[in-house]
C-alpha positions, 0 to 999 in steps of 0.5 A: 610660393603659396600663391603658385599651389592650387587652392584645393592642395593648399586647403588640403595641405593646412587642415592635413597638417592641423589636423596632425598637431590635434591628433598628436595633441590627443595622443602625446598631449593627452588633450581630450574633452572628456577627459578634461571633465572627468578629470575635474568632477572626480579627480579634482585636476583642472590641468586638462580644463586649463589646456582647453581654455589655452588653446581658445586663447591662443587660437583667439589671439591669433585670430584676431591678431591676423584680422588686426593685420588683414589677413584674416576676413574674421566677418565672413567666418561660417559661426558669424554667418550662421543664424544662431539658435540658442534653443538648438546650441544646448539640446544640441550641446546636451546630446553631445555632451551625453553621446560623448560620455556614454561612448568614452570620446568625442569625434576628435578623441574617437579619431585619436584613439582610433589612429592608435589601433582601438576598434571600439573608436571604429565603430563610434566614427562610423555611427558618428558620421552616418548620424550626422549626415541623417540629421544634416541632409537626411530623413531629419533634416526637413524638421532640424532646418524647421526647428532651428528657423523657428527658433533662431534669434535675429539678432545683428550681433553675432559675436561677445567681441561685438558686444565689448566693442559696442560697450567700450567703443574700442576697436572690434578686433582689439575687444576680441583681443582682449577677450581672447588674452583673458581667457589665456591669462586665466587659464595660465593662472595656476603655477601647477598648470605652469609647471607641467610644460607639456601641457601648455606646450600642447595647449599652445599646440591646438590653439595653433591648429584651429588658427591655421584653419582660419588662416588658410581658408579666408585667404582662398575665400579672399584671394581663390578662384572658387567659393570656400566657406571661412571654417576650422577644424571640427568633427561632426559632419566631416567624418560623414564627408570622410565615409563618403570620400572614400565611397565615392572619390573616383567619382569626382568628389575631392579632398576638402578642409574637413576629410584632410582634417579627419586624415590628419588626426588618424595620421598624427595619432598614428605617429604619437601612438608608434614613438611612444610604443602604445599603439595596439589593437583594442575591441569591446569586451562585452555587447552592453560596451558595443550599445553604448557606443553606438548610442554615443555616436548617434547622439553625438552626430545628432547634437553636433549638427543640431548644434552647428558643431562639436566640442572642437567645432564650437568648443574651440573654432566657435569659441575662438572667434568669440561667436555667441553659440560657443560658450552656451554650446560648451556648457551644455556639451559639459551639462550632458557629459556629467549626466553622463558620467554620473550615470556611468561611474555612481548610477542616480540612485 
C-alpha cells in the first residue's frame, strides 16, 4: 500500500504523524529538554532526565534494529555524512543550550507550547527560525562553512557504534545494539521512574517518532524516485523552512520532512492542550520577558545550525544513531542551559 503513495505524501504523512506523538509527548507527557534539566539541578528528579535517555534507547534499538533487517540504510543517515567539528558541536550546543534557558523552551517545546495558545512561544519560533536560516544560508553563512571546514575532523569514524565494533570485532549494528540497550537499561534502572508509567510510556512514545523519521526517509532514499536526505526529526532550520512554506507554497515549494513535522507538533499539541482543557491564550508580562526570548530564539537558531542540530536534532535523531557529535552536542546544550538557569534563578553573585 505504501509503494502505491507518492514519495512526498508519504514523507509528509510520517514526519506529520512523528511529529503528533512529540508534541502530545510535550503536552500530555511533559517531555521537555529543559525541563528535564531544571528538574535535576533544582528539583533533585532525574524522572524527565530518564525519559530523555529511554527515548535515545528505544529510537536507537529500532534504528538498529531495522538496519539489522535491511530496512534501514543506517550509513547513509545525514549526522554519518556530515563532517563532524567537535569545535562547532559545543559553541553550537552552548548557545542553544543558553538560548533554550533564557527563552524557557527549545524549538520542540516553543511548538508545544505554542499549539497550546502561548503567544510568547510565537515570537520565540519566528526569531528561531529567521535565525537559523541567517546563519545557515545567509549573511553567516560564508564564516559558519569557514569555520566548520577548518575546524572539522577527518576522521573515518563517524560513529561510538563503529568504535565498539572495531574494538569488539561484533558486527556494527549488534555494537549499536548494544549500545542502544544500555542506554535504555539505564535509564529504566530506577523503580521510581518505573513506576510512573506515564512517563515510560511517553518516553517510548518519542523514541518511536525519531525511529519513523529514519524509517520512512531511507526507504524513499533507497526505493524513491527523487534525492531524500536519511533525516529525523529536529527543530532548527526547519522551522525557517516552515516560515517559508507558507510565504511562498503557491510558488511550487512543497511539504517536506521538516515543515510536516513542525505541522505535526502544533497539531499534537493542540489536541493534548483541548482533552485536557489547558489550552489558553498567553502574552509576555513585561518588555525584560519579550528580550529575553527574543535573544533565546537568536541564540538558539544560531547554536542549532552551528551545531547541525538542536536538543532533538542531536540530542536524539543524532544521538540515536550513535553519531559522534551527539553526546558532545548534548553536554554542551546541558553546559549552557545551566549557565542559563543560573543565571536566571540565583544571579552569579
Amino acid at each position: 500500500m505504501a509503494t502505491e503513495i507518492p514519495d512526498s505524501v508519504l514523507i509528509a504523512l510520517v514526519a506529520f504523524g512523528g511529529g503528533v506523538l512529540l508534541g502530545l509527548a510535550a503536552r500530555v507527557g511533559r517531555f521537555c529538554t529543559l525541563g528535564a534539566i531544571e528538574d535535576l539541578l533544582y528539583q533533585g528528579s532525574d524522572t524527565r532526565l530518564r525519559m530523555w535517555g529511554l527515548a535515545i534507547g528505544f529510537a536507537g534499538v529500532s534504528a538498529f534494529g531495522m538496519a539489522a533487517l535491511g530496512l534501514f540504510d543506517i550509513g547513509a543517515n545525514v549526522y554519518w555524512r556530515t563532517p563532524w567539528s567537535p569545535l562547532a558541536s559545543v559553541v553550537g550546543g552552548l548557545l542553544f543550550g543558553y538560548g533554550m534557558s533564557i527563552a524557557g523552551n527549545c524549538g520542540h517545546g516553543a511548538l508545544a507550547r505554542l499549539g497550546g495558545g502561548d503567544l510568547r512561544a510565537f515570537v520565540i519560533v519566528l526569531v528561531m527560525g529567521i535565525s537559523a536560516y541567517i546563519m545557515m544560508s545567509g549573511p553567516l553563512a560564508t564564516l559558519r562553512v569557514s569555520l566548520t571546514e577548518a575546524t572539522a575532523v577527518g576522521w573515518q569514524t563517524t560513529s561510538y557504534a563503529e568504535v565498539v565494533a572495531a574494538l569488539t570485532g561484533l558486527p556494527l549494528v549488534v555494537a549499536g545494539l548494544g549500545l542502544s540497550l544500555a542506554i535504555a537499561g539505564l535509564s529504566l534502572a530506577s523503580r521510581t521512574f518505573l513506576a510512573n508509567a506515564r512517563a515510560v510510556i511517553w518516553g517510548a512514545a518519542v523514541g518511536l517518532a525519531i525511529a519513523s523519521g529514519w524509517a520512512v526517509t531511507s526507504h524513499v532514499a533507497s526505493f524513491g524516485f527523487e534525492p531524500q536526505e536519511v533525516i529525523s526529526h529536529t527543530f532548527s532550520a526547519p522551522l525557517g523552512d516552515t516560515i517559508l512554506y507558507l510565504m511562498t507554497a503557491s510558488s511550487g515549494s512543497g511539504i517536506g520532512f521538516g515543515v510536516a513535522s513542525v505541522f505535526g507538533v502544533l497539531a499534537g499539541a493542540l489536541a493534548g492542550c483541548f482533552a485536557q482543557g489547558h489550552f489558553r491564550w498567553e502574552a509576555c508580562d513585561d518588555p525584560r520577558e519579550l528580550r529575553r526570548q527574543i535573544l533565546g530564539g537568536v541564540c538558539m537558531g544560531f547554536g542549532g545550525v552551528i551545531a547541525v542540530g538542536c536538543s532533538v536534532g542531536q540530542g536524539m535523531s543524532a544521538f540515536s544513531v550513535m553519531a559522534l557529535s551527539a553526546p558532545v552536542t548534548l553536554a554542551a546544550i546541558f553546559a549552557g542551559a545551566a549557565l542559563g538557569l543560573r543565571q536566571l534563578i540565583t544571579g552569579f553573585a
